[in-house]
C-alpha positions as CSV (number, residue, x, y, z in Angstrom):
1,X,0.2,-34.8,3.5
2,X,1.6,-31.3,3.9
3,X,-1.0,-28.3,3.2
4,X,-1.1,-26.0,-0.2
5,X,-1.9,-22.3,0.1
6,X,-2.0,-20.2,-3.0
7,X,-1.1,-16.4,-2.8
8,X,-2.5,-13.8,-5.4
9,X,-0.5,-10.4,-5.7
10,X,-1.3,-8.4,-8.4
11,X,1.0,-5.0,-8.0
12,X,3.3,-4.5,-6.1
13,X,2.4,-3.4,-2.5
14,X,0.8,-6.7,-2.9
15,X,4.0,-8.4,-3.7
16,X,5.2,-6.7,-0.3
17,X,2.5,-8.0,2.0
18,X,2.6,-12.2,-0.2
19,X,6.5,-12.2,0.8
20,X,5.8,-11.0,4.0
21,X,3.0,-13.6,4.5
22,X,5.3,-16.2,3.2
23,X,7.8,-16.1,5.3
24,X,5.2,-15.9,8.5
25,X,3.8,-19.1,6.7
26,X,6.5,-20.7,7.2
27,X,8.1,-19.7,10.5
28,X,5.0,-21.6,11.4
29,X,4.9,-24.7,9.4
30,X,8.2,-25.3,7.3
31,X,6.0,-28.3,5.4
32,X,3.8,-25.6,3.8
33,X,4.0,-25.7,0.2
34,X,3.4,-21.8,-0.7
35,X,2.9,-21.2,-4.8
36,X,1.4,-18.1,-6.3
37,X,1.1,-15.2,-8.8
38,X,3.2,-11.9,-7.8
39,X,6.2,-10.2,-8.3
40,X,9.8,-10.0,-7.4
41,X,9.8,-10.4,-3.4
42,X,7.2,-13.1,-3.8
43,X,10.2,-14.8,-5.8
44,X,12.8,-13.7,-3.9
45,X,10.3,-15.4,-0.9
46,X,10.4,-18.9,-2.5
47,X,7.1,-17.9,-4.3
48,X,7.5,-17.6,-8.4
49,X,4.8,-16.1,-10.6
50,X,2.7,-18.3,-12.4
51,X,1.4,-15.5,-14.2
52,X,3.3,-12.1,-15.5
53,X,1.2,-9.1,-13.5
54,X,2.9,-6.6,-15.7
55,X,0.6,-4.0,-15.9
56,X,-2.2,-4.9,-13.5
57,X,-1.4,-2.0,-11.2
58,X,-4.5,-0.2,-12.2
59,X,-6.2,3.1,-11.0
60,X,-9.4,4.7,-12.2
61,X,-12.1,4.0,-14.6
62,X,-10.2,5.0,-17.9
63,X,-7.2,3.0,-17.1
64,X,-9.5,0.1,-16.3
65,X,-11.3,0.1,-19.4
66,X,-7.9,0.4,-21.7
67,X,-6.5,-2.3,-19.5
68,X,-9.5,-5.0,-19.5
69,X,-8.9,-7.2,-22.2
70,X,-4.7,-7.9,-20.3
71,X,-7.0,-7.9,-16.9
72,X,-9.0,-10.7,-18.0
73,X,-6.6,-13.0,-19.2
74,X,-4.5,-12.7,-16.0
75,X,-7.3,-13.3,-14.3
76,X,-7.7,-16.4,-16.9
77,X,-4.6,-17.7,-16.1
78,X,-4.9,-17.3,-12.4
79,X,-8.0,-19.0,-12.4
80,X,-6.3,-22.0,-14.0
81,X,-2.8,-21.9,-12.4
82,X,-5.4,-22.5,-9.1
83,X,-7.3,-24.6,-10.1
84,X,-4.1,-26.7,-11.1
85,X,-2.4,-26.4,-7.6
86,X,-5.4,-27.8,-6.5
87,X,-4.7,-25.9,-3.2
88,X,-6.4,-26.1,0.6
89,X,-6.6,-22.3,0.3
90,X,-6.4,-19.3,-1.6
91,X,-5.3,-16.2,-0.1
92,X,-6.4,-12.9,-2.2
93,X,-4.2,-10.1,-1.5
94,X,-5.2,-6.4,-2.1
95,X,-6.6,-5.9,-5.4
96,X,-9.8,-5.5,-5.5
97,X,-11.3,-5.8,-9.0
98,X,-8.5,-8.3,-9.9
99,X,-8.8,-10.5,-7.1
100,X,-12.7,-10.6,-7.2
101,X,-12.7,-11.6,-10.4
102,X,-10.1,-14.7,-10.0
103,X,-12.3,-15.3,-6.7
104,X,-15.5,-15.5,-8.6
105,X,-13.7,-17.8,-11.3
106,X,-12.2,-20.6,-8.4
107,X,-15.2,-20.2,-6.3
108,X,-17.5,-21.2,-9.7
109,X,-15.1,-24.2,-10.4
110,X,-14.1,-25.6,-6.7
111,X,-16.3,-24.1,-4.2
112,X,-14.4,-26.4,-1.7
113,X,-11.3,-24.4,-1.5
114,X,-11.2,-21.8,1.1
115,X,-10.9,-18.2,-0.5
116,X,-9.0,-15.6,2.1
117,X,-9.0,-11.5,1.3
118,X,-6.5,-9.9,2.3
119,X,-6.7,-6.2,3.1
120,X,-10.2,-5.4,2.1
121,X,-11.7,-2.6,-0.1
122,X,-11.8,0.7,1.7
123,X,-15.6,0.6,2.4
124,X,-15.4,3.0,5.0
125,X,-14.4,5.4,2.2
126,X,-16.2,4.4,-1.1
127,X,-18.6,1.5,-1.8
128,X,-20.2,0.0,1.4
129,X,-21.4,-1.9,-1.3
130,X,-18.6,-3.8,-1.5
131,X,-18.7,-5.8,1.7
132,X,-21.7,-7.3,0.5
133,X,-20.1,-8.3,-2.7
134,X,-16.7,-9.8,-1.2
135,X,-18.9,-11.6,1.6
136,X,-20.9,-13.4,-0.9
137,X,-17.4,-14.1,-2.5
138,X,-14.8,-15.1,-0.2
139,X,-14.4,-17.0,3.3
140,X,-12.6,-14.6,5.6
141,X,-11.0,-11.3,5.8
142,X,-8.0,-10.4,6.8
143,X,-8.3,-6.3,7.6
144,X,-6.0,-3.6,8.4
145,X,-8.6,-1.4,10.6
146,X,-10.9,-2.5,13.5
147,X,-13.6,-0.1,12.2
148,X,-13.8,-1.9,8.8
149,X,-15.5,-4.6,11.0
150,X,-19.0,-3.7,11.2
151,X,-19.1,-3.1,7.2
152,X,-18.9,-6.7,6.9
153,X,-21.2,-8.3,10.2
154,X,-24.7,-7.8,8.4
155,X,-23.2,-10.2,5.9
156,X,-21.7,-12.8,8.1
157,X,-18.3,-12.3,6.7
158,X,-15.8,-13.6,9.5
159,X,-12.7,-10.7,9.8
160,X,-9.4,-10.6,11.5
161,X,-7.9,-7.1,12.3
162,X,-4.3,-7.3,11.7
163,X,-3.2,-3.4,11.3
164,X,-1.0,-1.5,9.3
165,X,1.4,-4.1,7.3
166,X,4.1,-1.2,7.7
167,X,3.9,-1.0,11.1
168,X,5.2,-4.4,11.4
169,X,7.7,-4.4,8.5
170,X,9.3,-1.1,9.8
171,X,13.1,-0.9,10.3
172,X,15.0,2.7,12.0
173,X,17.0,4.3,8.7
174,X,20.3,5.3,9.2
175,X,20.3,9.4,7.9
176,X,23.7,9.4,8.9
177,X,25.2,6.5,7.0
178,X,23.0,8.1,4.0
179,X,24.1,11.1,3.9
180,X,28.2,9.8,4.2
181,X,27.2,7.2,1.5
182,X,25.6,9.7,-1.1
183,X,27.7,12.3,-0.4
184,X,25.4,15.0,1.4
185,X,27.2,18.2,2.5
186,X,26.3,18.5,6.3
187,X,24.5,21.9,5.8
188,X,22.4,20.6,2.7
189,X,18.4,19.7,3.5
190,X,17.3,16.8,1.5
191,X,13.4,16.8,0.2
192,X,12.1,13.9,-0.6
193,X,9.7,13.5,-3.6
194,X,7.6,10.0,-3.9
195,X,5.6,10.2,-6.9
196,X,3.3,7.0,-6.8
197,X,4.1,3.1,-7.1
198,X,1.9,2.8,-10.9
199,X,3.2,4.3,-13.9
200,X,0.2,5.6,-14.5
201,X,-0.5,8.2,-11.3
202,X,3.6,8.7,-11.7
203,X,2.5,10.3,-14.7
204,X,-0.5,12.0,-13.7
205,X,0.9,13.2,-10.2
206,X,4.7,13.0,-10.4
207,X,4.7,16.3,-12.7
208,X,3.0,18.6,-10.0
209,X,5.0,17.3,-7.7
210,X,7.9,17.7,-9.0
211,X,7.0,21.9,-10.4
212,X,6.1,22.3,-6.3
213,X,10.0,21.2,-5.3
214,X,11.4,23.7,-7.8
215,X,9.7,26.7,-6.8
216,X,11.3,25.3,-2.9
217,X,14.6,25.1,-4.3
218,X,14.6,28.0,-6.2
219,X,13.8,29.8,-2.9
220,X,16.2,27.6,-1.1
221,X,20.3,27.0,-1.9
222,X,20.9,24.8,0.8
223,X,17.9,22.3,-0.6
224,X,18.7,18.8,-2.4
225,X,16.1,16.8,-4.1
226,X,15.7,12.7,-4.0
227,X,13.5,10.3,-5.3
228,X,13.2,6.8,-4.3
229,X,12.3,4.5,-7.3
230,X,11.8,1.0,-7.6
231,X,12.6,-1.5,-10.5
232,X,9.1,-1.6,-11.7
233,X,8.5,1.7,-12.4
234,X,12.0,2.5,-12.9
235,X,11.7,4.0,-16.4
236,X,8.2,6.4,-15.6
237,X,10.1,8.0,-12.9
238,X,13.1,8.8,-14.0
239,X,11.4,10.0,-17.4
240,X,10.3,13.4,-15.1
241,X,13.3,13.4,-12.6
242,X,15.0,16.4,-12.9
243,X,18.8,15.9,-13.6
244,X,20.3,17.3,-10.8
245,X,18.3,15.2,-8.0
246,X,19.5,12.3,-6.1
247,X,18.5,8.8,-7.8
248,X,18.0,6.4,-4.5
249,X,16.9,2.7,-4.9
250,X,13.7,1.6,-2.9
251,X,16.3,-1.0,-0.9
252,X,17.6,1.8,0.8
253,X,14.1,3.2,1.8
254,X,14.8,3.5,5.3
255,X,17.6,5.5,5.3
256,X,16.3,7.9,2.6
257,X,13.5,8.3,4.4
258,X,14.6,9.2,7.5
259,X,18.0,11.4,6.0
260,X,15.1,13.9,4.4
261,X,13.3,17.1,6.0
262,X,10.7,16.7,4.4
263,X,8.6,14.4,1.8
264,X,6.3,15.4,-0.2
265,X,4.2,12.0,-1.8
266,X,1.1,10.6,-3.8
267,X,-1.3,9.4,-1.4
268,X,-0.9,5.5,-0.8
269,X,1.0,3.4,1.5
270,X,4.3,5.5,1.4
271,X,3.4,8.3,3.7
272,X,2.5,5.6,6.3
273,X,6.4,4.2,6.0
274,X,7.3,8.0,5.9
275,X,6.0,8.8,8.8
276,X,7.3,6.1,10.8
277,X,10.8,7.7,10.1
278,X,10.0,10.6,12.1
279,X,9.6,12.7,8.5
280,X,7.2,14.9,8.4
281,X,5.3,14.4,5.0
282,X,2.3,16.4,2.6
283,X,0.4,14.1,0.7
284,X,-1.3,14.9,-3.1
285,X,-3.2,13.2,-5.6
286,X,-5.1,13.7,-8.7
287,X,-7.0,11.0,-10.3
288,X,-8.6,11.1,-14.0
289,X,-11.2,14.2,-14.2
290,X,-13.6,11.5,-15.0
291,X,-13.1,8.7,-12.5
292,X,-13.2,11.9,-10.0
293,X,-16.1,13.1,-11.0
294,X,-17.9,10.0,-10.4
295,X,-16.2,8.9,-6.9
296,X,-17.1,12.7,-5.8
297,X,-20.7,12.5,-6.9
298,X,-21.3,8.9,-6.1
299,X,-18.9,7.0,-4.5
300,X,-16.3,8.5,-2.1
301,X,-17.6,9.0,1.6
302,X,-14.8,9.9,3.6
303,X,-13.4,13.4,5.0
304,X,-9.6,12.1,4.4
305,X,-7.7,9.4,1.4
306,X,-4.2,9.3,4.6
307,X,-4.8,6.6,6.8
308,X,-2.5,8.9,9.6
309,X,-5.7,11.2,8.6
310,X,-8.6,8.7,9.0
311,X,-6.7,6.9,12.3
312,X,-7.4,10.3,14.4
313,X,-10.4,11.9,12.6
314,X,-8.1,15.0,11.6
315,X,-5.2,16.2,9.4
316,X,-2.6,15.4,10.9
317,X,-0.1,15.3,7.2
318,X,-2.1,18.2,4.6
319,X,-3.6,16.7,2.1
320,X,-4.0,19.0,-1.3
321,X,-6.2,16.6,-4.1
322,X,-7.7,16.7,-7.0
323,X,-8.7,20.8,-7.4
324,X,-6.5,21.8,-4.6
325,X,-3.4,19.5,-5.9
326,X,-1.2,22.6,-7.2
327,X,2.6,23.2,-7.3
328,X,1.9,26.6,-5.8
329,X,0.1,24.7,-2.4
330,X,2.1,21.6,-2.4
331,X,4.9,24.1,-2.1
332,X,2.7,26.7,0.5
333,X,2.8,23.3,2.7
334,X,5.6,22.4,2.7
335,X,8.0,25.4,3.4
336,X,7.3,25.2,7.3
337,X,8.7,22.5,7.0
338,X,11.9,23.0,5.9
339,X,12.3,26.7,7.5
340,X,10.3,26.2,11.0
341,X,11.8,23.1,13.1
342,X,9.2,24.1,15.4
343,X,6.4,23.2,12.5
344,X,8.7,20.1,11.6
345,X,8.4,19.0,15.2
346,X,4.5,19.4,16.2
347,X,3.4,17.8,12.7
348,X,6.4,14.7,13.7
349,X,4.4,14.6,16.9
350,X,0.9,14.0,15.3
351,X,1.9,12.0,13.3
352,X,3.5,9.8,15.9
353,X,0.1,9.8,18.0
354,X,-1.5,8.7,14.6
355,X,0.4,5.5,14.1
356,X,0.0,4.9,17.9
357,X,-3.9,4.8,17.2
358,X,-2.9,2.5,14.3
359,X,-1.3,0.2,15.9
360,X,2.5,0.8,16.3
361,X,4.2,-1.7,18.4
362,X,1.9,-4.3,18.3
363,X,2.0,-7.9,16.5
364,X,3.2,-7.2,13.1
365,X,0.5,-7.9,10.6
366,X,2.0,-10.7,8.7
367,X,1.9,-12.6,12.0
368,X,-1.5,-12.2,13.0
369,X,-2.7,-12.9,8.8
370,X,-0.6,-16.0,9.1
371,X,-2.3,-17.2,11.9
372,X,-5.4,-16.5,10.4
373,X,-5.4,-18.5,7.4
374,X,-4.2,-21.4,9.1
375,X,-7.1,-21.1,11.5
376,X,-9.6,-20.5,8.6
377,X,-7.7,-23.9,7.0
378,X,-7.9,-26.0,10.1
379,X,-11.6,-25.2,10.5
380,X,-13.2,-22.2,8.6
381,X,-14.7,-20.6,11.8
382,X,-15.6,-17.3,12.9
383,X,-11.8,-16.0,13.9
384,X,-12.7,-12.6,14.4
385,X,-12.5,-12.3,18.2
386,X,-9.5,-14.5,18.8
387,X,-7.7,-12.2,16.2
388,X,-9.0,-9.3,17.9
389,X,-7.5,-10.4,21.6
390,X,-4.2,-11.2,20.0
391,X,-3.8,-7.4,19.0
């Protein structure tokens, strides 16, 4: 009888990495039968939602209050759709309050199913906390860093270290066949604005950012702005796009990406697929006045939110948050940028020797998480070393 695994995405860099997943799945075992709850590349992977995870993409403690009564019903719904499937495994994917919660719910119901995380609350940041909480809740963990590792050890929770899941998924863009295809006159610089992936931090970020590249232009006639939007947050972003900027669809990332100067971005998994395209990129973010209050008095830990940042210890892309998260110093650094290519090149170079130390080149991450839940399947044993020799 042919195995069931179950895959949980609840936003959409989620939906990224279950697609991904999938299709590792079954490069390794074409009898898998793969069900779920995610979003459109889950689908377009074979994998239809079982729930709708409209509005799940949640950040801060405001949000997550408005947003708990639609929270727990998906996580209701989940919990059933599961417990349904009646699956060998359940593969958590990102997530963290959402995914707990339907983790608690299947664990409470059939403690026989094996429970998988993957990607892992960023402990080494805020909450060490939580890897006592997920160990007590889950099986295995499927990581992005080697140094989330020791969170988890006093707690016996077994981890494999797969990296960065752009790293694998990265493709070259194609500036050139951008700029024919949109139009771009050959002395025009394009700066690239990339305002979140929730609706919610579009709106709370997106306007700063956007103020910061009009006092550039202003200064600047040869300077183009784009924005790169996908479907689901389609109609926040282009509510504060100004009209005269380039509209790009996220399928043609890549090349957007690497046709631009410059990017400026809200912090998150973005600058990472950025910076593989040899762009260099400043990162911002402002989160609720409340919810930062809190994490600054009590819960965040770490020196930098970029993981380019927190590979190599330094600041390798400037990061301007919460207080310092201005149009006036987004701007400040940014402008070397676009006027020094000797500024553009050194920060390209950094950041190149930052996704070296996070793992560029090596097995993609969907690979090694595949291979990690099918171990965990087969026999629910510590996997952490094998994973860590296969990197």
């Amino acid at each position: 009888m042919s195995q069931r695994i179950f895959l949980i995405a609840a936003e959409s860099s989620g939906d990224a990495l279950g697609a991904d997943l999938a299709h590792a799945l079954r490069r390794r075992d074409a009898a898998l039968e793969l069900m779920g709850v995610g979003g459109p590349l889950m689908n377009a992977a074979g994998i239809p939602s079982q729930v709708d995870i409209a509005g799940l993409a949640i950040l801060g403690f405001v949000d997550g209050l408005l947003a708990y009564g639609r929270v727990k019903r998906a996580v209701n719904e989940a919990v059933a759709a599961i417990l349904a499937a009646k699956p060998d495994a359940v593969v958590l994917i990102d997530s963290w309050g959402f995914t707990l919660r339907v983790a608690h719910g299947v664990r409470a119901a059939a403690p026989h199913i094996k429970l998988i995380k993957y990607v892992g609350p960023q402990v080494w940041a805020t909450r060490p906390g939580r890897a006592k909480t997920l160990a007590a809740a889950v099986d295995h963990l499927i990581c992005i860093h080697d140094f989330e590792v020791p969170y988890y050890a006093p707690y016996g929770l077994a981890c494999t270290v797969c990296g960065h899941p752009a790293l694998g998924r990265h493709k070259p863009g194609d500036a050139a066949a951008f700029r024919a295809r949109n139009a771009v006159a050959a002395g025009d610089k394009l700066l690239l604005i990339l305002p979140g992936s929730r609706a919610s931090e579009i709106r709370r970020v997106g306007p700063t950012l956007w103020r910061a590249a009009a006092r550039l232009q202003q200064q600047r006639r040869d300077l183009r702005l784009m924005v790169v939007v996908a479907d689901a947050v389609r109609e926040a972003v282009l509510a504060q796009t100004p009209p005269q900027a380039l509209i790009v669809h996220e399928r043609e990332k890549e090349d957007a990406f690497a046709a631009a100067i410059a990017a400026i971005a809200a912090s998150g998994t973005v600058t990472t697929e950025v910076a593989l395209q040899e762009t260099p990129v400043v990162v911002g973010y402002k989160l609720g006045w409340i919810t930062w209050a809190v994490a600054r008095l009590f819960l965040f830990k770490g020196t930098y939110v970029t993981l380019m940042n927190v590979a190599v210890n330094k600041e390798v892309a400037p990061e301007l948050l919460q207080t310092k998260f201005t149009p006036a110093r987004i701007a400040a650094a940014t402008a070397p940028l676009l006027d020094d290519a000797d500024a553009r090149a050194a920060q390209v170079r950094a950041q190149d020797e930052a996704l070296a130390r996070m793992g560029r080149g090596a097995t993609p991450a969907s690979e090694i998480a595949a291979d990690a839940v099918l171990r965990v399947m087969k026999n629910g044993g510590p996997i952490a070393e094998a994973a860590a020799s296969s990197r």
